[in-house]
Structures are given as C-alpha cells and as structure tokens.
C-alpha positions as CSV (number, residue, x, y, z in Angstrom):
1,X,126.2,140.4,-103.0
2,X,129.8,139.4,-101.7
3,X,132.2,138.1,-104.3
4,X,133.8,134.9,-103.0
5,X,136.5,132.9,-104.5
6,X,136.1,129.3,-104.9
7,X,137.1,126.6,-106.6
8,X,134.4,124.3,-108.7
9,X,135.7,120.8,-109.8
10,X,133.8,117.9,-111.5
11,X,134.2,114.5,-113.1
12,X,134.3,112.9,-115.5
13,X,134.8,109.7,-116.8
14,X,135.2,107.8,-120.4
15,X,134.1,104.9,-121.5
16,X,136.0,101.1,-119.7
17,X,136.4,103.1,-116.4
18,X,135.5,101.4,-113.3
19,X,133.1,103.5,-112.4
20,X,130.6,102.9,-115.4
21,X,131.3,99.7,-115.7
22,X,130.0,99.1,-111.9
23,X,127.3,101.6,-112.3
24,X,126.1,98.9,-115.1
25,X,126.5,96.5,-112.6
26,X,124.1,97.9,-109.7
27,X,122.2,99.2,-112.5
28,X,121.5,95.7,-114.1
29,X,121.1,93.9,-110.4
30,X,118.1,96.8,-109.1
31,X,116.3,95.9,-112.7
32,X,116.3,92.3,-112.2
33,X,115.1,92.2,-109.0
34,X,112.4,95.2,-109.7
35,X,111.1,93.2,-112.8
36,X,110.2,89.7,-110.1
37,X,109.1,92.1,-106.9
38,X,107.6,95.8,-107.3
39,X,108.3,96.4,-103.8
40,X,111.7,95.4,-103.4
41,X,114.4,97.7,-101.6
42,X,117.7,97.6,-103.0
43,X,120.8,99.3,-101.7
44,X,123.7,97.9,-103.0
45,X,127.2,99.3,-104.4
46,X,129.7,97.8,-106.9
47,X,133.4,97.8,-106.3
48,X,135.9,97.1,-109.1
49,X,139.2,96.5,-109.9
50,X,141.8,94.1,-111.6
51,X,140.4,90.9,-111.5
52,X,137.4,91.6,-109.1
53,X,134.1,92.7,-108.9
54,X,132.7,93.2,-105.2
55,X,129.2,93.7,-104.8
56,X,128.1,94.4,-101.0
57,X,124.9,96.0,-99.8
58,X,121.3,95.4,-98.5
59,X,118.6,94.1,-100.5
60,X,115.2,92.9,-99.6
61,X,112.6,91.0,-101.8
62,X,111.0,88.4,-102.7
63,X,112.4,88.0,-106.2
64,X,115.6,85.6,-106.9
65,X,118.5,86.9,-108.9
66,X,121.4,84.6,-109.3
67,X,123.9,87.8,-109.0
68,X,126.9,86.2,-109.9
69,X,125.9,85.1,-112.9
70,X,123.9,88.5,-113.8
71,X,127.6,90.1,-112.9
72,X,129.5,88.3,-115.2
73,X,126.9,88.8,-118.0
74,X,126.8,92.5,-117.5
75,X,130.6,92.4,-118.0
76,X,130.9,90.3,-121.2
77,X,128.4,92.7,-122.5
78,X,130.3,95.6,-122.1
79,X,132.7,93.7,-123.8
80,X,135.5,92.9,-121.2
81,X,136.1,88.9,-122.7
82,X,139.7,88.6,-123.0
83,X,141.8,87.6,-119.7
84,X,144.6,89.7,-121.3
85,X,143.4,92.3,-120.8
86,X,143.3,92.0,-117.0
87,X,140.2,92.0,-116.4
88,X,137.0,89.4,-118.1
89,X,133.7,88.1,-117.3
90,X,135.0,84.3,-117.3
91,X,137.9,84.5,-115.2
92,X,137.4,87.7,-112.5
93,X,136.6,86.5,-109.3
94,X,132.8,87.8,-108.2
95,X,132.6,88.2,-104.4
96,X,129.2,89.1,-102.7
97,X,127.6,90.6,-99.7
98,X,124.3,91.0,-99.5
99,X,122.3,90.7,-96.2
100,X,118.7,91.9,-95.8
101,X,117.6,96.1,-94.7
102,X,117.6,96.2,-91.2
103,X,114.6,96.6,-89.5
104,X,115.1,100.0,-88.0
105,X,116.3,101.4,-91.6
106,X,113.1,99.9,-93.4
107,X,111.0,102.1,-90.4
108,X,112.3,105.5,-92.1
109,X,112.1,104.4,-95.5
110,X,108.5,103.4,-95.4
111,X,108.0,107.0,-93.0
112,X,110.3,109.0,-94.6
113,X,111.4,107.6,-97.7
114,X,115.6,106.8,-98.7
115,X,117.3,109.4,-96.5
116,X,120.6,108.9,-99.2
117,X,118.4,110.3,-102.4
C-alpha cells in the first residue's frame, strides 16, 4: 500500500455556540411534529446569529406546531434570557420559511428513502 500525505481536520464546538444551539432547535421542531403525526417529513435547517433565529425548510404533516413559540422556548431553556447578552428568547426576532416537500422529492423518498442521510 502507497503512503499518501494528507491532512485530517475536524470540529468541534463547546457549549453557547450557534451551532448547538440551532441543532436544539431543529432538534426540538422534528420532535414536536413526530409526537402529533408518525408519518411526517421534516427537512428543515436553523440559522443563527445576533439577534435572529431563521428557520427555513420543508415540512409536511398533519400535526400543528406553533414554531415560533417552540423557538423561543428552546432558547430560554438553554438559558439565553438576558437581552444583554445579545442574544434572548424574548427579544430575538424568529423568522420562518417553511413550505410543504415538493411532490417530485416526496416520489424518491417514499422509493428511495432521504437521499441527504
């Protein structure tokens, strides 16, 4: 076998960065809706950043989740509830887009499965 040089990089991130904080986020929105409809689809992501959070994405279901709301409780759990900080549940503006799967992606999913997993 060949010896090749490369380089091998990961991350890594602690706890308050964006990242986990919208992972929570996505995390929290796929449970709510899977606990009301079994056969939901859910594709959404979470953006962050000072004052924001932006979730966008496709979901499909019967179930109703009031996603603001479960946004800004997701965040006051972590614990982000002073405005001083630059960044709280009470005063961060939550934007949304969420539209339904599109047909011709809900085709391969039910013959193929997610093609992003």
């Amino acid at each position: 076998m060949s010896r090749h040089n490369y380089l091998f990089t990961s991350e890594s991130v602690t706890e308050g960065h964006p990242d986990k904080i919208a992972d929570q986020i996505s995390d929290g929105i796929l449970d709510a809706i899977i606990a009301q409809d079994k056969r939901c689809r859910v594709a959404c992501e979470t953006i962050l950043t000072t004052g924001i959070a932006f979730v966008a994405g496709e979901i499909s279901t019967k179930a109703y989740v009031e996603i603001p709301d479960l946004i800004r409780e997701t965040i006051r759990q972590i614990g982000y509830t002073d405005a001083a900080w630059g960044f709280d549940y009470h005063t961060c503006s939550v934007l949304t887009s969420i539209h339904n799967q599109s047909p011709d992606i809900a085709v391969g999913v039910d013959s193929g499965g997610a093609g992003d997993q």
